[in-house]
Backbone bond lengths (Angstrom), bond angles and torsions (degrees), N, CA, C in turn:
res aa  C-N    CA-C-N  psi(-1)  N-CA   C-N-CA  omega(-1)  CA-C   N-CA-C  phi
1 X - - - 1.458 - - 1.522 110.15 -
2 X 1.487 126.81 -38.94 0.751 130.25 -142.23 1.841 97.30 -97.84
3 X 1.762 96.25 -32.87 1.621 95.29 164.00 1.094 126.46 -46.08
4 X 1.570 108.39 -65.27 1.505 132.24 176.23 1.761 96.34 -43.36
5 X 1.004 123.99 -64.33 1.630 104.28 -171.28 1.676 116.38 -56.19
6 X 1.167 122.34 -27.14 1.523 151.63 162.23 1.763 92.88 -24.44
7 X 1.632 78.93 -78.95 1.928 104.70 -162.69 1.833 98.19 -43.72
8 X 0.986 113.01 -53.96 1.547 132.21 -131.58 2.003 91.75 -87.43
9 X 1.542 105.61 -36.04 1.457 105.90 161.79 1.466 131.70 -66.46
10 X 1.391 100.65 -34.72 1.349 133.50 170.63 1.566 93.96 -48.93
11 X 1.120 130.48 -88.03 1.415 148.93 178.39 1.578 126.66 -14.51
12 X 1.648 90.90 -49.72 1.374 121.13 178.37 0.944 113.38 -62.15
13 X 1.874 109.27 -57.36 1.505 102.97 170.25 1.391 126.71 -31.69
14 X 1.453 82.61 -67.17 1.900 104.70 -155.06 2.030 91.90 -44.16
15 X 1.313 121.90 -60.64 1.072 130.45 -177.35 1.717 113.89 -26.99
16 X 1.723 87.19 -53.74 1.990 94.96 -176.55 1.778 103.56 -61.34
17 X 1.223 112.77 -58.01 1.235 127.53 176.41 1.700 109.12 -31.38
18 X 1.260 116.32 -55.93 1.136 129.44 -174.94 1.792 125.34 -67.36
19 X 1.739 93.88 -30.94 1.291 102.14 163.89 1.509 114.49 -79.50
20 X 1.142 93.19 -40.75 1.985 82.35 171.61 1.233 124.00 -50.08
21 X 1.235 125.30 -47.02 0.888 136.34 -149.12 1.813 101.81 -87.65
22 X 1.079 113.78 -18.96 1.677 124.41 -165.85 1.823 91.86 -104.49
23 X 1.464 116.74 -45.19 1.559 115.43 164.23 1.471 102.13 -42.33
24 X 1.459 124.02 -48.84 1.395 105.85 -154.96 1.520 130.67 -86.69
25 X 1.641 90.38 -5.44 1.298 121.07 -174.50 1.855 114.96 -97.56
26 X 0.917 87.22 -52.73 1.315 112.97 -174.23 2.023 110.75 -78.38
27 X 1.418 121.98 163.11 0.894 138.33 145.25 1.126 145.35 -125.57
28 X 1.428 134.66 81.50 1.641 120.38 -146.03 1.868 106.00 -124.47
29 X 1.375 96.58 75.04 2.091 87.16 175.71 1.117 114.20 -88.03
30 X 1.577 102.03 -177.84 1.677 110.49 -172.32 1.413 107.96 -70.45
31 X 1.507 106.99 -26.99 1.350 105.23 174.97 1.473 108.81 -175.25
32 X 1.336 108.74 147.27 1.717 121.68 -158.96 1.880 97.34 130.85
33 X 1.588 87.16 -156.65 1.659 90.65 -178.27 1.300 106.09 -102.19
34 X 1.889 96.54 166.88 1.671 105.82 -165.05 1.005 105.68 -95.21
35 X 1.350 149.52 123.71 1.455 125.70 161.46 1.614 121.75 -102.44
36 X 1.132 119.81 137.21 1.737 116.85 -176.27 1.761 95.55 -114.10
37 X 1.200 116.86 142.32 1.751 134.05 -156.52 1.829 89.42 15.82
38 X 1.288 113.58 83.30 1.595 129.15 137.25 1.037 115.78 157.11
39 X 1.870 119.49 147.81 1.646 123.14 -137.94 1.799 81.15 -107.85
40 X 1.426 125.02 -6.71 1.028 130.51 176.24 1.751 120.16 -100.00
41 X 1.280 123.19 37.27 1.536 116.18 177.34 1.565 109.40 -32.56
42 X 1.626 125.25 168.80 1.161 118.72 174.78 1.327 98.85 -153.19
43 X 1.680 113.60 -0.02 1.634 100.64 161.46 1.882 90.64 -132.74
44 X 1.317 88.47 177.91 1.498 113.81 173.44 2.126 104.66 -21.32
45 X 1.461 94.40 -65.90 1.407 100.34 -179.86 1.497 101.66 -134.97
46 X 1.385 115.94 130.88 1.564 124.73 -163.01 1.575 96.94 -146.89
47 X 1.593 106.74 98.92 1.597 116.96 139.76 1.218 105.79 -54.28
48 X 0.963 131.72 94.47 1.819 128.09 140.04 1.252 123.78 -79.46
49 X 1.343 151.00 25.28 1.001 145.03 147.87 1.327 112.03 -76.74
50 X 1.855 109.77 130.41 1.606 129.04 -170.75 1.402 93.40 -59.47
51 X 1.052 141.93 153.00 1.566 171.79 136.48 1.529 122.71 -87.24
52 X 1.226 106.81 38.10 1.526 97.44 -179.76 1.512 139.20 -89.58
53 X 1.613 140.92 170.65 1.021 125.21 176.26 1.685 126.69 55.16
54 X 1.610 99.38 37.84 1.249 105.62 169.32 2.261 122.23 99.91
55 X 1.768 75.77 -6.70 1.527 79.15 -176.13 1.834 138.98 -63.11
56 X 0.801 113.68 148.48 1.817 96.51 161.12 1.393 136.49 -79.72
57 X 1.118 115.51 114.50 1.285 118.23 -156.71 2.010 108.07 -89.19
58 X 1.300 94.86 -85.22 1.653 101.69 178.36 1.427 111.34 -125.43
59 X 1.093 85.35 134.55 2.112 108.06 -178.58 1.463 113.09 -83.83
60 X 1.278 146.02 113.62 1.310 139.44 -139.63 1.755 88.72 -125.89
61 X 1.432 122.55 -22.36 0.981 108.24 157.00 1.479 107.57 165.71
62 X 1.728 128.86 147.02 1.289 134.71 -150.20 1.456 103.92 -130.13
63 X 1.398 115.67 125.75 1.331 120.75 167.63 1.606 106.68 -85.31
64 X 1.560 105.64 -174.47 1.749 111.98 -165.31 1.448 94.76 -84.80
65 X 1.348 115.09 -63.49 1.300 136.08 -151.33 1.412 108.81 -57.87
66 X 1.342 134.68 104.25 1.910 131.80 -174.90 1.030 105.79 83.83
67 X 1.838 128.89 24.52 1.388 116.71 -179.85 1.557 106.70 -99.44
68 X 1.090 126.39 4.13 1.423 134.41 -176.50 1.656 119.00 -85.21
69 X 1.796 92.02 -27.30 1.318 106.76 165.15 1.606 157.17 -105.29
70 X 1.239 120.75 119.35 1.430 128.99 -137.38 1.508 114.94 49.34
71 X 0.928 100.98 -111.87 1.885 106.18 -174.30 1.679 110.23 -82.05
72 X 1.121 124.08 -27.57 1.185 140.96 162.33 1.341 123.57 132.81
73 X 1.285 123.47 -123.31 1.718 133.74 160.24 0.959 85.15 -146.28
74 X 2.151 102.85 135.76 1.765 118.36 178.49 0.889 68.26 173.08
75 X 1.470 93.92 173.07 1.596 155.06 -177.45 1.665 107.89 -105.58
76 X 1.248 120.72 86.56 1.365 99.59 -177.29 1.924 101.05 -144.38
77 X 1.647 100.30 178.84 1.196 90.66 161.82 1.759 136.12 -126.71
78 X 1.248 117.19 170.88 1.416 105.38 -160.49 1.859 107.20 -116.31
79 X 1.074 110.81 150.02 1.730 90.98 -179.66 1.763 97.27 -125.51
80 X 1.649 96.43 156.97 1.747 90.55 -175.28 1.724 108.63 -133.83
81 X 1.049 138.15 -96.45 1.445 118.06 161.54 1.748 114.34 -152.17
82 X 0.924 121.17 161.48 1.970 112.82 -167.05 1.276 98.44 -135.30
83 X 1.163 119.24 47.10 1.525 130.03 160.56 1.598 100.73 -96.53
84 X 1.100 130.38 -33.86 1.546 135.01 173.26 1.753 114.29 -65.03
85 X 1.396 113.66 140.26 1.422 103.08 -173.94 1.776 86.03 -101.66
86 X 1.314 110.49 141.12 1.638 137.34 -166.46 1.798 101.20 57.33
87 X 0.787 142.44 22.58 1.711 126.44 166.73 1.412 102.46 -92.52
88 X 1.416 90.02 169.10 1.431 114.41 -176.42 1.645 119.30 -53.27
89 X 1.373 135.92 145.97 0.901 142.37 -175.16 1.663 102.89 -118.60
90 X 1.456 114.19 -69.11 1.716 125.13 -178.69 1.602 107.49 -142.97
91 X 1.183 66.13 145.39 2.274 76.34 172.79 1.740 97.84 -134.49
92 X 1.705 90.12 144.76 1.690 87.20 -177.73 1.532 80.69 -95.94
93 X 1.095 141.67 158.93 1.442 145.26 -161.60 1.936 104.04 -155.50
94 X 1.494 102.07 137.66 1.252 122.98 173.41 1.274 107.60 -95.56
95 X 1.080 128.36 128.67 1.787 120.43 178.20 1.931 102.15 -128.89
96 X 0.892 94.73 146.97 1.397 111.86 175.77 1.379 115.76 -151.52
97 X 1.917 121.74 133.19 1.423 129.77 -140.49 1.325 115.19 13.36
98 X 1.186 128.64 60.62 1.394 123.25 171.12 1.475 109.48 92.86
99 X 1.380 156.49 -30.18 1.449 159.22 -149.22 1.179 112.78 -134.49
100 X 1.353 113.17 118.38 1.644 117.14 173.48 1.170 107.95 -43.96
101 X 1.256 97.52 149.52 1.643 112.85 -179.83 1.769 108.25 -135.87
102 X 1.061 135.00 -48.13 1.645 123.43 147.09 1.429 105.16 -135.44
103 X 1.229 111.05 176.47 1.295 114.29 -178.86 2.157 105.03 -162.16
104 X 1.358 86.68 168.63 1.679 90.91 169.97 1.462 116.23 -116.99
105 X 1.336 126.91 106.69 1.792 120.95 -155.64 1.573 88.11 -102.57
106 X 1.691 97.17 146.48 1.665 115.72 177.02 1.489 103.57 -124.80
107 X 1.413 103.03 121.34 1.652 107.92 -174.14 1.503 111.05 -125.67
108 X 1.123 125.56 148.19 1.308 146.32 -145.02 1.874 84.74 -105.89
109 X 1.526 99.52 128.37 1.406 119.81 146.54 1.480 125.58 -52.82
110 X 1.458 106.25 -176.68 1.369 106.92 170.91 1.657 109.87 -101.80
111 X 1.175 132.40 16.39 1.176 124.97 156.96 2.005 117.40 -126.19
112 X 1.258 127.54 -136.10 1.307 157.21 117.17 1.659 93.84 -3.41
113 X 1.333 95.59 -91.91 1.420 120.99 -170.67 1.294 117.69 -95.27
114 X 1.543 139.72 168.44 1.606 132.68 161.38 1.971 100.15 125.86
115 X 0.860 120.90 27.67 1.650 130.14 -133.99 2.102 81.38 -115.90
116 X 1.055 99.04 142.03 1.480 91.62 179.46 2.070 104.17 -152.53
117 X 1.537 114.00 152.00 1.278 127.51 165.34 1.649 129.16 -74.59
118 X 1.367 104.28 139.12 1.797 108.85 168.85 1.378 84.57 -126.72
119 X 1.508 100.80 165.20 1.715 126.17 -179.22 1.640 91.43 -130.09
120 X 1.512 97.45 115.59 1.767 87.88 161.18 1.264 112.73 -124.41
121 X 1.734 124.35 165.83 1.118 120.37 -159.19 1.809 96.33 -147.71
122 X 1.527 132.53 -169.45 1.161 151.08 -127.98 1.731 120.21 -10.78
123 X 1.728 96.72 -50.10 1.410 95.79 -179.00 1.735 89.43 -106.74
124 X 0.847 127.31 6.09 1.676 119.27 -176.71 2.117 111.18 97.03
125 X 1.634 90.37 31.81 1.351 91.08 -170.01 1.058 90.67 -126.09
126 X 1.785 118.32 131.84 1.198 163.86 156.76 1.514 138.30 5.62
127 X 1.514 124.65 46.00 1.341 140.49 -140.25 2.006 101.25 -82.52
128 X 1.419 108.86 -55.93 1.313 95.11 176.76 1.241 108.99 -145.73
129 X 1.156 131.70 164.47 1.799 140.28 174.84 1.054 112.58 -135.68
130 X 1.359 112.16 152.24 1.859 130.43 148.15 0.793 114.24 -95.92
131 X 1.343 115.40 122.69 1.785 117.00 176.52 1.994 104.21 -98.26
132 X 1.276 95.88 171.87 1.253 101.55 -172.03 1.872 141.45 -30.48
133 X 1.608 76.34 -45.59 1.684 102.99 169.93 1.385 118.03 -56.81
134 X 1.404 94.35 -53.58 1.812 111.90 -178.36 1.513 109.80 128.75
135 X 1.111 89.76 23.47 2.110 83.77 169.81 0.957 106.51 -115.71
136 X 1.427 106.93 173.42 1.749 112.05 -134.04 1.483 84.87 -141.53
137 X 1.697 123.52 107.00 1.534 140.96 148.44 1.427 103.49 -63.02
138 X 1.298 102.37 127.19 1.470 124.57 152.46 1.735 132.32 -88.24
139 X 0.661 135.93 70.87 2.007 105.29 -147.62 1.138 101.99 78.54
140 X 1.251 148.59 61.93 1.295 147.77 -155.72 1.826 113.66 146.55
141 X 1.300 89.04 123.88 1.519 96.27 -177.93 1.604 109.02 -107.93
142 X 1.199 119.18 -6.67 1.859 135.55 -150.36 1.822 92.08 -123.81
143 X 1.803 128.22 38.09 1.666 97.53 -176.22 1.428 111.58 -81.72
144 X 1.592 83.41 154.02 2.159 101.18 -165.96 1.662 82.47 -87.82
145 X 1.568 115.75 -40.51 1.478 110.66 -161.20 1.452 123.78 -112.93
146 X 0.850 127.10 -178.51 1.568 135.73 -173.73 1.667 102.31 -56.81
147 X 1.564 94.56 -38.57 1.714 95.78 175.73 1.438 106.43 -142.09
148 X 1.374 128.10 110.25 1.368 120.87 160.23 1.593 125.85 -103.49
149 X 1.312 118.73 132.47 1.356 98.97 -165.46 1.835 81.92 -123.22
150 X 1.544 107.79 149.35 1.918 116.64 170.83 1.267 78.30 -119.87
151 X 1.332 129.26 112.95 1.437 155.36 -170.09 1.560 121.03 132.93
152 X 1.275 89.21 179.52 1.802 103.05 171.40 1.739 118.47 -105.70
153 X 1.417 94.48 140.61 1.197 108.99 -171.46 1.456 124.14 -73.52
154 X 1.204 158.38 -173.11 1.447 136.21 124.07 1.586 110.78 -139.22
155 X 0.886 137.65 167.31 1.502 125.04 176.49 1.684 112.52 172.37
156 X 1.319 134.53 135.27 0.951 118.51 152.85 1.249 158.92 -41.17
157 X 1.076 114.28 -30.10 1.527 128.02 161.18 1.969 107.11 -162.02
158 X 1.370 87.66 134.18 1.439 105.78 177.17 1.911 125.94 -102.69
159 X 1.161 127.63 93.52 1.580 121.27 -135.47 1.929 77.12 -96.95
160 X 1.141 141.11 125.20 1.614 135.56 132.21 1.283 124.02 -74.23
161 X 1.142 145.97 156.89 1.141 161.26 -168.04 2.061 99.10 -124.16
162 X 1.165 108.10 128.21 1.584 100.49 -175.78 1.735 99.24 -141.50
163 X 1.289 139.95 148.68 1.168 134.44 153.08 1.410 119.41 -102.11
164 X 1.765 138.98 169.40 0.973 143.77 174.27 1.744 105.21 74.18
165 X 1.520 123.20 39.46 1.291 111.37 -170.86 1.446 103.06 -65.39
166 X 1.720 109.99 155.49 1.461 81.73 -174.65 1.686 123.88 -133.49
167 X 1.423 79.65 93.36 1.654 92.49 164.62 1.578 121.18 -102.27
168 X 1.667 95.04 58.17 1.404 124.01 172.80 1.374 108.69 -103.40
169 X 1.153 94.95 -10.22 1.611 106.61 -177.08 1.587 111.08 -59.61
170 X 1.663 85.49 -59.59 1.971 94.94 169.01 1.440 142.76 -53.06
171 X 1.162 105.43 -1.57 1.528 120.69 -158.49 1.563 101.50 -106.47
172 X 1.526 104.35 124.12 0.985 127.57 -150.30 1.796 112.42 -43.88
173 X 1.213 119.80 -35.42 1.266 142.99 171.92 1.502 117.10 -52.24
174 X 1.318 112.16 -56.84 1.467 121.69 153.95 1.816 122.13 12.27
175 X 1.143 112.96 102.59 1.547 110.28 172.72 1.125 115.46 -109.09
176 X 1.799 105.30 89.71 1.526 122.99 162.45 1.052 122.58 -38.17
177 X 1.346 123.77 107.48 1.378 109.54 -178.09 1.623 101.89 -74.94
178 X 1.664 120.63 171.05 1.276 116.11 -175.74 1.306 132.44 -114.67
179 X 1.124 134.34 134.91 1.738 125.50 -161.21 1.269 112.76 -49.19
180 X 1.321 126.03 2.12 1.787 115.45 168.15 1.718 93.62 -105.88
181 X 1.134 139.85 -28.08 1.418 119.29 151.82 1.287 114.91 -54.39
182 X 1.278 114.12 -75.26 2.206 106.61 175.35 1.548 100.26 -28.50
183 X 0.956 144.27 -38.99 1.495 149.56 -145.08 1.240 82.07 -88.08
184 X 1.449 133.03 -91.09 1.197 132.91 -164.24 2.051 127.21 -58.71
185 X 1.242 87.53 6.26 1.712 91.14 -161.03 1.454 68.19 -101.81
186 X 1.236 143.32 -70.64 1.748 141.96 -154.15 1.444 99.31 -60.79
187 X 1.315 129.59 -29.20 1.532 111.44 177.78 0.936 102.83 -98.65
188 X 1.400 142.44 31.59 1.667 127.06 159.31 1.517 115.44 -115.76
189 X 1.819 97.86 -34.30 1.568 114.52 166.93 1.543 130.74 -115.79
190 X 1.477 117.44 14.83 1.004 134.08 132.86 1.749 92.26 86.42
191 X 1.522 116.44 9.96 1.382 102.54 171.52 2.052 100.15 -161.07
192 X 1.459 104.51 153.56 1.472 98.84 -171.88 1.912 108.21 -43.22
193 X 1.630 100.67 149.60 1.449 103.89 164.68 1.724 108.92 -46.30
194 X 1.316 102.97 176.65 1.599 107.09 -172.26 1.489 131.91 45.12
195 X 1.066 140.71 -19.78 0.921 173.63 -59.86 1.705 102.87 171.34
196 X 1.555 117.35 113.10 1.431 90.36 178.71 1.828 110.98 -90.26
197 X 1.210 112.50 148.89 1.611 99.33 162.32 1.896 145.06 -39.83
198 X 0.714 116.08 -156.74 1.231 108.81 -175.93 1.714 101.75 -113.27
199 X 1.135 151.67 8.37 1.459 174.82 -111.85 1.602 91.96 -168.24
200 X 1.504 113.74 -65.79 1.531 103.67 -168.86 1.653 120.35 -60.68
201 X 1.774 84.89 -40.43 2.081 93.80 -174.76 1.737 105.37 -55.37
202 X 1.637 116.91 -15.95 1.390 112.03 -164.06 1.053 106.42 -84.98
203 X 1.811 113.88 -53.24 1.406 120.66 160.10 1.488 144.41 -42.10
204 X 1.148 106.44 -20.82 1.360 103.22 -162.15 1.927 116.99 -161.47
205 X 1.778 95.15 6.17 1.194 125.62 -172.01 1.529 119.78 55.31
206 X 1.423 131.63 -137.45 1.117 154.59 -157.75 1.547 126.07 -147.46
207 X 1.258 121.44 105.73 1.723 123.85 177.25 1.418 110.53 -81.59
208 X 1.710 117.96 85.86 1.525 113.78 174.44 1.445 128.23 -17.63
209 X 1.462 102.18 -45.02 1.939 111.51 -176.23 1.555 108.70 -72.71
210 X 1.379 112.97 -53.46 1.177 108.62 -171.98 1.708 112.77 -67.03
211 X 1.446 110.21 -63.27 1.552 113.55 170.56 1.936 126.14 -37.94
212 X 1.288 99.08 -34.61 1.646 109.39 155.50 1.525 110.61 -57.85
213 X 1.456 110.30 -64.52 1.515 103.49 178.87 1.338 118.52 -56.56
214 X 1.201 119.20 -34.09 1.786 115.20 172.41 1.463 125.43 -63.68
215 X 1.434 108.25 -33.63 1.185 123.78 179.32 1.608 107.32 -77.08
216 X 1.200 132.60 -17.86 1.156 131.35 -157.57 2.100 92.80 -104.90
217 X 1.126 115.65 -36.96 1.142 132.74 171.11 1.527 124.25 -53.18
218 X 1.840 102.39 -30.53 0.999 97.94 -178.01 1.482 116.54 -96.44
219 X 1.354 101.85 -28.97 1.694 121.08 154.40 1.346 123.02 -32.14
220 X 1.772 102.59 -45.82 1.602 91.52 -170.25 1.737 95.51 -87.05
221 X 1.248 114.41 -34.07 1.382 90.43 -179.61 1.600 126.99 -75.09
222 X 0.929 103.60 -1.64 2.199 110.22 170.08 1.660 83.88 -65.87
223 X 1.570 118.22 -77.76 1.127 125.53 -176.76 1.110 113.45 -14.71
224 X 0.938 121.83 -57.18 1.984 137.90 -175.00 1.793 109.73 -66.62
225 X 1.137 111.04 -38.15 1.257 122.94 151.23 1.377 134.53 -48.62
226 X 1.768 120.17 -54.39 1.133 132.56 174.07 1.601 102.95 -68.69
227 X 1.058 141.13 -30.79 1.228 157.82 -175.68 1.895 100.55 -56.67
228 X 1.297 102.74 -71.82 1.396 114.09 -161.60 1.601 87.77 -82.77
229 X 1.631 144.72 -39.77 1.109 120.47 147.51 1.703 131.84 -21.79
230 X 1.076 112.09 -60.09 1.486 122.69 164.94 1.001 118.70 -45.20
231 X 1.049 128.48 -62.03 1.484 134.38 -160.75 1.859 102.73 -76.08
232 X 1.338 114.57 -12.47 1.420 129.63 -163.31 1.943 84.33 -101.66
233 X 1.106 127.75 -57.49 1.377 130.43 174.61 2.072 115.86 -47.68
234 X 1.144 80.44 -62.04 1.721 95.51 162.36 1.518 123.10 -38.90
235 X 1.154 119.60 -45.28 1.258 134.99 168.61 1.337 122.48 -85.50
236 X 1.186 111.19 -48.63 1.655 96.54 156.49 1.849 110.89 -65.71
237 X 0.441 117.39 -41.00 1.664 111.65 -177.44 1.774 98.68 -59.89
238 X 1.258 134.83 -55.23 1.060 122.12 -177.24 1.734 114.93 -71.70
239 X 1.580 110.10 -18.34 1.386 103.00 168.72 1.809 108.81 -54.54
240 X 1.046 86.27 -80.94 2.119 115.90 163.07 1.772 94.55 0.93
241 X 0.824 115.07 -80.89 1.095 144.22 173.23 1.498 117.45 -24.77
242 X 1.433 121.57 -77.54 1.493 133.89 158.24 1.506 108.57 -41.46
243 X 1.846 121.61 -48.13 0.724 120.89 -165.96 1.845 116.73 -63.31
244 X 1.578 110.11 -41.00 1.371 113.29 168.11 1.605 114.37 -64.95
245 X 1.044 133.41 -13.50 1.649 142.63 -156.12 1.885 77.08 -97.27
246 X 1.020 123.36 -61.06 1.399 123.71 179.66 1.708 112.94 -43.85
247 X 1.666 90.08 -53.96 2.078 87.36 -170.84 1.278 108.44 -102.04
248 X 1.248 117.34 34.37 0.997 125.05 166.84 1.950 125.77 -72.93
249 X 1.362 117.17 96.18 1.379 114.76 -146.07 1.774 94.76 -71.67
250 X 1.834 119.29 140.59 1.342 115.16 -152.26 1.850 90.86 -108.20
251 X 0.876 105.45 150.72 1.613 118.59 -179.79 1.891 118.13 -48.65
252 X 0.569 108.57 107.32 1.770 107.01 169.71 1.878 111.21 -48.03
């Protein structure tokens, strides 16, 4: 009897102990905000417990299958430290048997603000980002542009937007340059005027809009060429022409 009352005090304790200890941590009213590790929530429901240096913070939710291993399989998130200027701050992280498998990483700027996203995927390695500005790396951690992709593209239709198209070419004012200039500009620089070389496209690639407009420029002026060719053929042919009507030997 006297055990059993032993055990059963024993119990009690641990219980009181346990509520203290979850009161002091915890916040749970009938109504207001929840807090889990802090007596201070500040939204609706507030984990406040620090997460730093890689820790696991909150599990958002766990399937059966690989949950036995390491940390398990869930949906959860991880916190890391923001004393670093651009490192990681939080990743919402996918885990499966224990090992990330993709995740979404949130990294801290160099101020307040400046803080930017990566998406990683199979082994938890690094497929695309937004950097601060708002451009979007593909294969690429460094984008110069709104979109950089280090890969291949595919797509059904690709629309550019270009200004100065140029059917300035046509206008009467226009200074054609002339096929013994084109002539001489390709044997000194080894590629049409306007036109970048084959050195630049490597360096520094190709602007679809603009390189369309160049290309289209140079089109109309060949065109303009074949034109006054013609009209240069035409005339010799009708010389040609008069000229046999002339030696043409006349009948006796």
């Amino acid at each position: 009897m006297q055990t059993n009352m032993k055990k059963s005090l024993i119990l009690v304790f641990q219980i009181l102990i346990l509520g203290f200890y979850c009161s002091a941590q915890n916040t749970l009213p009938a109504s207001g905000n929840v807090g889990i590790g802090t007596t201070n929530p500040r939204a609706v429901l507030d984990v406040g417990a620090y997460i730093p240096n890689g820790a696991l913070g909150t599990v958002l939710g766990r399937l059966s299958e690989g949950d036995a291993s390491g940390t398990g399989t869930f949906l959860g998130v991880r916190g890391f430290n923001t004393n670093e200027v651009g490192g990681k701050s939080f990743a919402l992280e996918h885990n499966f048997y224990g090992q990330v498998n993709s995740s979404i990483n949130f990294f801290r700027g160099g101020a307040i603000q400046g803080g930017y996203i990566a998406f990683n995927t199979f082994d938890n390695t690094e497929r695309m980002r937004i950097d601060p500005l708002g451009n979007v790396g593909i294969g690429t951690a460094v984008p110069k542009e709104k979109l950089s992709v280090n890969g291949n593209i595919r797509a059904r239709e690709i629309k550019v937007e270009t200004a100065n198209w140029p059917d300035y070419v046509f206008a009467k004012d226009y200074a054609l340059p002339s096929l013994k200039e084109t002539e001489k500009h390709i044997q000194e620089k080894g590629h049409l005027p306007g036109i970048p070389s084959a050195e630049e496209v490597k360096t520094n690639g190709v602007d679809l809009g603009e390189m369309n407009a160049r290309l289209l420029k140079k089109i109309e002026e060949l065109t303009l060429h074949l034109i006054e060719q013609n009209k240069m053929l035409k005339a010799m042919q009708t010389e040609v022409n008069s000229l046999k009507i002339v030696s043409k030997p006349h009948a006796n």
